[in-house]
MIDOSE-1310 file (N, C-alpha, C; in nm, 2 decimals, decimal comma, always signed):
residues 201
xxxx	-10,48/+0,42/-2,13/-10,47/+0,56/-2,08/-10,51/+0,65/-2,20; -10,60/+0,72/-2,20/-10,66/+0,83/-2,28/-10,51/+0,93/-2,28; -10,53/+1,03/-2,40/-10,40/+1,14/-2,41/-10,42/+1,21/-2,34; -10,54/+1,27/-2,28/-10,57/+1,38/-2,19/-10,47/+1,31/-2,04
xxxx	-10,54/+1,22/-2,02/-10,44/+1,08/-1,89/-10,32/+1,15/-1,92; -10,28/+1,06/-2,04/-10,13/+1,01/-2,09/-10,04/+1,17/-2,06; -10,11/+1,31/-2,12/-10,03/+1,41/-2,13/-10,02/+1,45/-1,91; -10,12/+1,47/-1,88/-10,11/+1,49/-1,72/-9,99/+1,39/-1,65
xxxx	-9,99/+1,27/-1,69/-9,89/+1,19/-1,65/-9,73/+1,20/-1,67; -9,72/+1,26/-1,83/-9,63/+1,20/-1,88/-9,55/+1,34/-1,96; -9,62/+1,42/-1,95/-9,56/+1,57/-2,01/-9,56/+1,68/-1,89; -9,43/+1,72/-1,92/-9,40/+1,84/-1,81/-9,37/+2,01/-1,86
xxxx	-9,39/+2,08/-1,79/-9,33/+2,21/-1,88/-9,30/+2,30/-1,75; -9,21/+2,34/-1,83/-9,14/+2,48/-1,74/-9,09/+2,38/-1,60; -9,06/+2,28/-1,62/-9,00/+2,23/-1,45/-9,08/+2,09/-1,41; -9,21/+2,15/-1,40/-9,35/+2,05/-1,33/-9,39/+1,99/-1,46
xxxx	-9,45/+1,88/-1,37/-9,60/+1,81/-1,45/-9,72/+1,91/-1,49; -9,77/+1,90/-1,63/-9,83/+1,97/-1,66/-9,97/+1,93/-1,60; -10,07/+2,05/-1,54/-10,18/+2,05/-1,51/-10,29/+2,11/-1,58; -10,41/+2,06/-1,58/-10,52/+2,13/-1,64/-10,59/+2,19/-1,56
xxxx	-10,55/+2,19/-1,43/-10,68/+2,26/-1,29/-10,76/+2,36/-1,38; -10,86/+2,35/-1,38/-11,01/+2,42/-1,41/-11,03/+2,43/-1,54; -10,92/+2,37/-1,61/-10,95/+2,31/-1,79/-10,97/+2,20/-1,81; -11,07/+2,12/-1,73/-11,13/+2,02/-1,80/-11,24/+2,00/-1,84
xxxx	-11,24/+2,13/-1,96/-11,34/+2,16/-2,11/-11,21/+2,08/-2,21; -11,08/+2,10/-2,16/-11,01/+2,05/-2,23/-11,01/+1,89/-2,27; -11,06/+1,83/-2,19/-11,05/+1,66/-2,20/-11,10/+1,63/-2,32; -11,21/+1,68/-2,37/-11,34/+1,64/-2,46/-11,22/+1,66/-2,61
xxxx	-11,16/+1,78/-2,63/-11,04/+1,82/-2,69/-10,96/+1,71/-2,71; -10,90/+1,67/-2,62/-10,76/+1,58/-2,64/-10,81/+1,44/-2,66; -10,89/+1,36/-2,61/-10,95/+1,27/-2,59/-11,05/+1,27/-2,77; -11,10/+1,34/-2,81/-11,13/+1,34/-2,92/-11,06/+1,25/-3,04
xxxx	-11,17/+1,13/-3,10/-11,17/+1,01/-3,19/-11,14/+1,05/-3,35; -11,20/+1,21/-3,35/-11,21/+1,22/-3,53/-11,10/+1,24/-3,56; -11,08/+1,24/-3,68/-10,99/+1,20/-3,74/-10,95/+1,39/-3,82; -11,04/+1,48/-3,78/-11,01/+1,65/-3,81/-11,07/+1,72/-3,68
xxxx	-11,01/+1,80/-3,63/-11,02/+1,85/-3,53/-10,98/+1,99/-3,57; -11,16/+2,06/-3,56/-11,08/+2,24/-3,58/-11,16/+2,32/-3,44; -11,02/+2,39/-3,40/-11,04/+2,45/-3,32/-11,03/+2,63/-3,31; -11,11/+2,68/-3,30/-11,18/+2,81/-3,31/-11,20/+2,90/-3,20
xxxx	-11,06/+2,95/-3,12/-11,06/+2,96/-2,98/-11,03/+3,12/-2,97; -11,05/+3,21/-2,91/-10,97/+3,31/-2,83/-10,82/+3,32/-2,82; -10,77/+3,43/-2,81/-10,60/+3,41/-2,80/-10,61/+3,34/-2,63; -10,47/+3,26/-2,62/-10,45/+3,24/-2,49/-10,52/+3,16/-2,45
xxxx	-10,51/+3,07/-2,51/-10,63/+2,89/-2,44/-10,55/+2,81/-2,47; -10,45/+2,78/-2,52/-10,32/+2,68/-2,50/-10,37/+2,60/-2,64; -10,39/+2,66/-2,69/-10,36/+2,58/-2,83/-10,26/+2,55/-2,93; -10,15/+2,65/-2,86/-10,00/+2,60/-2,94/-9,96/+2,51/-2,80
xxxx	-10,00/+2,46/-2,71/-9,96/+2,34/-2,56/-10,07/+2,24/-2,63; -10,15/+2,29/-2,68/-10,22/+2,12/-2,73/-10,17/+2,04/-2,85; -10,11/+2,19/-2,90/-10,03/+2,12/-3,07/-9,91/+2,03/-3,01; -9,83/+2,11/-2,92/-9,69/+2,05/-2,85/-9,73/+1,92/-2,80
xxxx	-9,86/+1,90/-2,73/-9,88/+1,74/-2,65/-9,93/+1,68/-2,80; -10,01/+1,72/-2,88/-10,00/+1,63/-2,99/-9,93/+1,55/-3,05; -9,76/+1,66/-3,11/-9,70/+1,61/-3,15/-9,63/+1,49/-3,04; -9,56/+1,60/-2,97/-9,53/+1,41/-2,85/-9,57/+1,28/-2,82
xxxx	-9,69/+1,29/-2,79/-9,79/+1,18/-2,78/-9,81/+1,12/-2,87; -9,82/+1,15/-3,03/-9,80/+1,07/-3,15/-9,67/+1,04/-3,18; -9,60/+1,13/-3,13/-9,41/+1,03/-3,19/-9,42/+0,91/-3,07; -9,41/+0,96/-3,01/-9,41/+0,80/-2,87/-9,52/+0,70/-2,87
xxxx	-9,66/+0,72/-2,90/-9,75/+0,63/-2,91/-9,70/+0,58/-3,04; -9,64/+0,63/-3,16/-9,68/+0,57/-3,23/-9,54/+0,53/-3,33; -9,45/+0,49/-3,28/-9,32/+0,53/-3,31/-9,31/+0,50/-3,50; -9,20/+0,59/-3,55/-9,19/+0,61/-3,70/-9,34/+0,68/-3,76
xxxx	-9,39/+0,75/-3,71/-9,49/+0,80/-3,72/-9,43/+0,95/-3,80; -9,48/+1,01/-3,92/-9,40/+1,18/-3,94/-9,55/+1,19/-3,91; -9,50/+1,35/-3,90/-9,57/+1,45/-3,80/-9,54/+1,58/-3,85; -9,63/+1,67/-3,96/-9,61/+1,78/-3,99/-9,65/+1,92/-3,98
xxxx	-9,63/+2,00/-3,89/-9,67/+2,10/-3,82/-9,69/+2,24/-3,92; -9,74/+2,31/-3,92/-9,77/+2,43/-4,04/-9,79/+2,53/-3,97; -9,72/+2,66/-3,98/-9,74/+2,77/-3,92/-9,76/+2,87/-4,07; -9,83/+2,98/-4,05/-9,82/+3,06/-4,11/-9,70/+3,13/-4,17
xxxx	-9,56/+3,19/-4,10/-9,44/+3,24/-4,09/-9,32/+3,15/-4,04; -9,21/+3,14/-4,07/-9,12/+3,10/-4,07/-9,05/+3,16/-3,92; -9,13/+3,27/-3,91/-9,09/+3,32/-3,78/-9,12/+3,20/-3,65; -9,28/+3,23/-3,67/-9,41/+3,15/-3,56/-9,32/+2,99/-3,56
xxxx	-9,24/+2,91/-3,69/-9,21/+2,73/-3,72/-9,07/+2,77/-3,60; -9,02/+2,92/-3,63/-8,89/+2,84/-3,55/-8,93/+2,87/-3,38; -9,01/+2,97/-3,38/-8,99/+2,95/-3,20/-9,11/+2,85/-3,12; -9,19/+2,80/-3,20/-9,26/+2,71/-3,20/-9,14/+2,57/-3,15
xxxx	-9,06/+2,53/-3,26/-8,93/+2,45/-3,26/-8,88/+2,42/-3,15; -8,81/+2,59/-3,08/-8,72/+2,59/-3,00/-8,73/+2,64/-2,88; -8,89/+2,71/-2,88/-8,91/+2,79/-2,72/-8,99/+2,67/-2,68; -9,12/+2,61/-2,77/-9,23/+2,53/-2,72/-9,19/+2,41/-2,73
xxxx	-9,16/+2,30/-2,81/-9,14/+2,19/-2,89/-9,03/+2,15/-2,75; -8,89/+2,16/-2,86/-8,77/+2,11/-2,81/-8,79/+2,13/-2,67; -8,82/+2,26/-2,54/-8,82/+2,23/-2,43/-8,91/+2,16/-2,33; -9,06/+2,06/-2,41/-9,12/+2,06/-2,35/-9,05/+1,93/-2,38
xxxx	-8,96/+1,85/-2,46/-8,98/+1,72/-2,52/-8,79/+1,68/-2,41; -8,75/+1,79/-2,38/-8,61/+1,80/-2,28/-8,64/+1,77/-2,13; -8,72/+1,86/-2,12/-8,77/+1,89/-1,96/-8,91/+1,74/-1,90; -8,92/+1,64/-2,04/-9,03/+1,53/-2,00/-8,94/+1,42/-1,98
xxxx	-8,92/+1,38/-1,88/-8,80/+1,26/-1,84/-8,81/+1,11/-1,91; -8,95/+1,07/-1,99/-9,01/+1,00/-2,02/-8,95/+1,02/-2,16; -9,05/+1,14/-2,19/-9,07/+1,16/-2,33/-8,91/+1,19/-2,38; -8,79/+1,23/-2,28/-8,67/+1,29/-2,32/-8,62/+1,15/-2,38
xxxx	-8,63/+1,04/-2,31/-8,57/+0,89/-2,31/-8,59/+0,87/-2,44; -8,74/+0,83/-2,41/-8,74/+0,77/-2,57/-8,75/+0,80/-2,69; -8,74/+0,96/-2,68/-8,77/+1,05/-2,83/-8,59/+1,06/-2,84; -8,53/+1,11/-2,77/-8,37/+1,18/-2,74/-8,29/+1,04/-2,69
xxxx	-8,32/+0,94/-2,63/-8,21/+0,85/-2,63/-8,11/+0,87/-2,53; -8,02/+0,80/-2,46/-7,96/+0,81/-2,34/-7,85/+0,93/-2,41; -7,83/+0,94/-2,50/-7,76/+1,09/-2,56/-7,75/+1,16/-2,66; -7,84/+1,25/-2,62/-7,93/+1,34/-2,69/-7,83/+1,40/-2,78
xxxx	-7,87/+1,42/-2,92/-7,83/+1,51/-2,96/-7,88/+1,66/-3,04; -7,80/+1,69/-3,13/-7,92/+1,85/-3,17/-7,99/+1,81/-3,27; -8,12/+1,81/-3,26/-8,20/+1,81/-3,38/-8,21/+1,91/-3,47; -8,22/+1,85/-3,61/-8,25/+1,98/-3,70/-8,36/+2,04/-3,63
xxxx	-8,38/+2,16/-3,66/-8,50/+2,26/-3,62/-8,64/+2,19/-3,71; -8,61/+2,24/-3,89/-8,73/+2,18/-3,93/-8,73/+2,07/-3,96; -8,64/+1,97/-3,94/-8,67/+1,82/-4,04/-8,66/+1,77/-3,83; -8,71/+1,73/-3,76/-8,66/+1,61/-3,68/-8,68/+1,50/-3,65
xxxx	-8,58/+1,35/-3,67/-8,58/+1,28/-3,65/-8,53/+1,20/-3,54; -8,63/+1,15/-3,45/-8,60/+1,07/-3,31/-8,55/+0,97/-3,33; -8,52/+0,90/-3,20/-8,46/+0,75/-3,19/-8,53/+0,66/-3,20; -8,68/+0,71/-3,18/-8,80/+0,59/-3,21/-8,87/+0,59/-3,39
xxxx	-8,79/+0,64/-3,41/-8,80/+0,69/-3,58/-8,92/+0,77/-3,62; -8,99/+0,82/-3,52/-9,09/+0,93/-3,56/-8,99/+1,05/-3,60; -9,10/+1,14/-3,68/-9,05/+1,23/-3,79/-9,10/+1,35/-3,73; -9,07/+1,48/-3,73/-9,17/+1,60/-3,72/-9,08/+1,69/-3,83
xxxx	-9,16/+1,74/-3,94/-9,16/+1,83/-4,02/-9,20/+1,96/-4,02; -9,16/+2,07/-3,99/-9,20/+2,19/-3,92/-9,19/+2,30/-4,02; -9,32/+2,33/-4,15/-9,28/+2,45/-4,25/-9,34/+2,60/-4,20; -9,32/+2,66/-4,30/-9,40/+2,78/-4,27/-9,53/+2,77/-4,43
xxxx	-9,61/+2,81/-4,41/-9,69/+2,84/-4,56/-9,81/+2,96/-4,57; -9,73/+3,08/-4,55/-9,78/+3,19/-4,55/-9,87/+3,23/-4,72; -9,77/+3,20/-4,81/-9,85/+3,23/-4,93/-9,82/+3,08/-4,98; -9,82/+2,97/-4,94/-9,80/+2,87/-5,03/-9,81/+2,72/-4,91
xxxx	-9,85/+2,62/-4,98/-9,83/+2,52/-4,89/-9,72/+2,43/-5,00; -9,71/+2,47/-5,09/-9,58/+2,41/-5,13/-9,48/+2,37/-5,04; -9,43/+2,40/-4,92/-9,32/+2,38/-4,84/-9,35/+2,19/-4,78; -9,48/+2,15/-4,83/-9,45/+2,03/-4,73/-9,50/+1,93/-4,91
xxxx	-9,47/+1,98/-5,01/-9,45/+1,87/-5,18/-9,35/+1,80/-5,10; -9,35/+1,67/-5,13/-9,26/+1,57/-5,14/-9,24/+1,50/-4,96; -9,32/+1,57/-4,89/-9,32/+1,52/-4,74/-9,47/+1,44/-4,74; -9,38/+1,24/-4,70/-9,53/+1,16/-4,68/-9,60/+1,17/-4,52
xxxx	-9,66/+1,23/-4,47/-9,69/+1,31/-4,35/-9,83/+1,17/-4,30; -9,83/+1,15/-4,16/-9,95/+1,11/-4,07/-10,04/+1,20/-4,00; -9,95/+1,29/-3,96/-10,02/+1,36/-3,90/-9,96/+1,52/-3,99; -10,09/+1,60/-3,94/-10,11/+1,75/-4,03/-10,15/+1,85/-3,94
xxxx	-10,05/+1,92/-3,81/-10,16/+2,05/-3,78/-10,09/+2,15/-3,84; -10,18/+2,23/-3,82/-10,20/+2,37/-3,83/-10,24/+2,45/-3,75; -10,13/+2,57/-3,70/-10,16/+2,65/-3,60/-10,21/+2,82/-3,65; -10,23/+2,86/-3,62/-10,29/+3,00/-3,66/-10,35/+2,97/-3,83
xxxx	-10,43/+2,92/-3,82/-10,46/+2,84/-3,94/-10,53/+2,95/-4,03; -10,59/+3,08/-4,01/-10,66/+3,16/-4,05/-10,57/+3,26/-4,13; -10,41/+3,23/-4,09/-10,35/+3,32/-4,14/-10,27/+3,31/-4,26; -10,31/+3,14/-4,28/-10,22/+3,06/-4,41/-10,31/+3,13/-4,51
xxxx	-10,24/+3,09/-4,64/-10,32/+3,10/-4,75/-10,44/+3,00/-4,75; -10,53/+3,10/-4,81/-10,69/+3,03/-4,82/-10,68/+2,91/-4,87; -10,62/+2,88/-5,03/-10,62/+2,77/-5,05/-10,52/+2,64/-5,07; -10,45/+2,68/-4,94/-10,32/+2,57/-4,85/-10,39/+2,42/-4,88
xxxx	-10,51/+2,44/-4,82/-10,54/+2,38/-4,69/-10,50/+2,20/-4,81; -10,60/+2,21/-4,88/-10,63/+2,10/-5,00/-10,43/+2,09/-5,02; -10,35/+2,11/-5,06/-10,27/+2,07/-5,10/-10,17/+2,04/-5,00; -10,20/+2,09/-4,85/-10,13/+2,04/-4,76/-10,20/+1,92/-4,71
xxxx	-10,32/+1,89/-4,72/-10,35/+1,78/-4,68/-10,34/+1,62/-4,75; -10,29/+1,67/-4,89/-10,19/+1,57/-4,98/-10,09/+1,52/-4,97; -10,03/+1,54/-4,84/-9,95/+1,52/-4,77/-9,90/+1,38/-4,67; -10,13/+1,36/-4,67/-10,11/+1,25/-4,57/-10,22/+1,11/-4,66
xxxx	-10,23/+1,16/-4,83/-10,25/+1,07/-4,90/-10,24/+0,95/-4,88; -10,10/+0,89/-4,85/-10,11/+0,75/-4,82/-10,09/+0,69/-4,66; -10,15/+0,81/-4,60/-10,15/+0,73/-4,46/-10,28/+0,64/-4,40; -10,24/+0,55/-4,27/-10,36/+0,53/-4,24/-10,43/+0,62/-4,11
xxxx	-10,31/+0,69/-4,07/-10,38/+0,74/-3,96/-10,43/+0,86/-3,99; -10,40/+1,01/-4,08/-10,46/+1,03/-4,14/-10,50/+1,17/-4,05; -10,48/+1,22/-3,95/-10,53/+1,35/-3,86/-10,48/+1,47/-3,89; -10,59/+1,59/-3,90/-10,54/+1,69/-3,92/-10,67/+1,75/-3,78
xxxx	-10,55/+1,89/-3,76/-10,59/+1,93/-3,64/-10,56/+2,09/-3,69; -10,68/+2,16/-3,71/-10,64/+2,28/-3,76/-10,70/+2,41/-3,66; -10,58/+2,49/-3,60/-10,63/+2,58/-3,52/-10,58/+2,74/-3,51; -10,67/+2,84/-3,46/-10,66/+2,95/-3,48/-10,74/+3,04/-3,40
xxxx	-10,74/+3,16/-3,43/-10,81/+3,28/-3,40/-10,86/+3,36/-3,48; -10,99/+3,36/-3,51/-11,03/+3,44/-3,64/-11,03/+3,58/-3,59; -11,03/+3,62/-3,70/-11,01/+3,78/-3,71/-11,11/+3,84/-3,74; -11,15/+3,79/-3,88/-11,30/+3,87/-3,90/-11,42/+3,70/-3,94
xxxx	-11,53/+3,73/-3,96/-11,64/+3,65/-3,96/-11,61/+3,54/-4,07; -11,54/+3,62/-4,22/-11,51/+3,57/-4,30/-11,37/+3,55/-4,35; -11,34/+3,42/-4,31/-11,25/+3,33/-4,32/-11,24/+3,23/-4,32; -11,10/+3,15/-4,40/-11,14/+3,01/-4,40/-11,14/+2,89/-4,31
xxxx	-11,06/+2,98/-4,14/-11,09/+2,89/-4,03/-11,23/+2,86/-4,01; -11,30/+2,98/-4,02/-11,42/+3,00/-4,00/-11,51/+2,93/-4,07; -11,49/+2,91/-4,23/-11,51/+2,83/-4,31/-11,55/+2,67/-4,24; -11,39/+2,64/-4,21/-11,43/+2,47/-4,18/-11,44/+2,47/-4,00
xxxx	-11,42/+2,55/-3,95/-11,55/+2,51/-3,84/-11,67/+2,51/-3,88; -11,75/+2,60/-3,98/-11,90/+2,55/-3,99/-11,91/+2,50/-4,05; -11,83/+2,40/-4,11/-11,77/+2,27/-4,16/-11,84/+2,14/-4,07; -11,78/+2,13/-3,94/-11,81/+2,08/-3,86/-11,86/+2,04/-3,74
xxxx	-11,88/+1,97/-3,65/-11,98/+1,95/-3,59/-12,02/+2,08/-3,49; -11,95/+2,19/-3,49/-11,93/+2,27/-3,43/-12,00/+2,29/-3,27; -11,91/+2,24/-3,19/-11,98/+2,23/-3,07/-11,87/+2,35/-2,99; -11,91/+2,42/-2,88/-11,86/+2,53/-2,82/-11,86/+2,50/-2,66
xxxx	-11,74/+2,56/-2,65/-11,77/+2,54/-2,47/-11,73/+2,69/-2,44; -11,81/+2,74/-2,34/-11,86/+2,82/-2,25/-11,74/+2,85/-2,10; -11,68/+2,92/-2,10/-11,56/+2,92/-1,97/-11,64/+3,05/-1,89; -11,69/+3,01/-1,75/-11,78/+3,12/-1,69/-11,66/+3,19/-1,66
xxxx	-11,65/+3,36/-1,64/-11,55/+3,43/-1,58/-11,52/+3,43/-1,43; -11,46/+3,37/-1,34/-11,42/+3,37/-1,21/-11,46/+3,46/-1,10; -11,46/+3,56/-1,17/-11,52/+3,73/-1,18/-11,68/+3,69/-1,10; -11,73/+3,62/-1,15/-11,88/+3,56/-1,14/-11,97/+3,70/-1,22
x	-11,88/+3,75/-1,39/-11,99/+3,85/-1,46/-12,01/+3,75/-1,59
């Protein structure tokens, strides 16, 4: 089962099973092999819901797996934590079992450790990526990635030095032309998808 599958099946939010109805531009996203994924989107296209099925999907596929998430502010790491995170990972009956255990208890906010021994590390690195020294990380996103310090990027991704799996998934909303989201999208293969307006303009 592909993660795009795996998340439709197996992650729920706000009550229901989560759906993509008319976002499957999204598949090509989740389903994606490389091993850096930067995404370069508009506000409001569920790019903090694709960080959230990220992280899940890697603590359960891949149990003892750490998992280090980067926000710009310490504000964005905690409600990220406790509005997005913790209720999508409560409210997935699956995902509650095997990450939480027949009784659940309270996770730290930034260090959490599950029952399947996956890890999620949750910093902020506004002027510094120092917050994730001494953390051996697999996985590396980054959300509003344009907002971190320009040159995070290199010392947060020393992070996942000795891993094999090795993914960083960096995303955001650029502000102006020149930045360093902007940067490593034209980095990469940069391919674009097109959402026609419903409107039919």
């Amino acid at each position: 089962m592909d993660k795009f599958a795996w998340c439709e099946h197996f992650v729920y939010l706000r009550g229901r099973r989560i759906a993509f109805t008319d976002r499957e531009y999204l598949r090509a996203v989740y389903n994606s092999p490389q091993r850096r994924v930067v995404m370069r989107c508009s506000r409001q296209v569920e790019k903090t819901t694709f960080i959230c099925n990220t992280v899940v999907h890697a603590a359960v596929m891949h149990p003892g797996v750490r998992i280090i998430v980067v926000f710009p502010r310490g504000d964005q790491a905690g409600v990220f934590a406790n509005s997005r995170l913790m209720p999508m990972i409560e409210s997935s009956p699956v995902i509650r079992r095997l990450l939480l255990g027949r009784n659940p208890r309270k996770l730290k906010v930034i260090n959490m450790r599950f029952d399947n021994g996956s890890e999620v590390y949750i910093r902020s690195a506004y002027h510094s990526g120092d917050t994730v020294r001494g953390i051996d990380g697999d996985f590396l996103l980054v959300d509003e990635f344009q907002d971190c310090s320009s040159g995070d990027l290199p010392v947060l991704e020393q992070a996942l030095s000795h891993s094999s799996h090795r993914r960083v998934v960096l995303t955001g909303t650029p502000k102006t032309i020149d930045n360093h989201l902007e940067d490593a999208f034209n980095r990469s293969t940069a391919n674009e998808w097109r959402v026609p307006c419903p409107c039919g303009e």
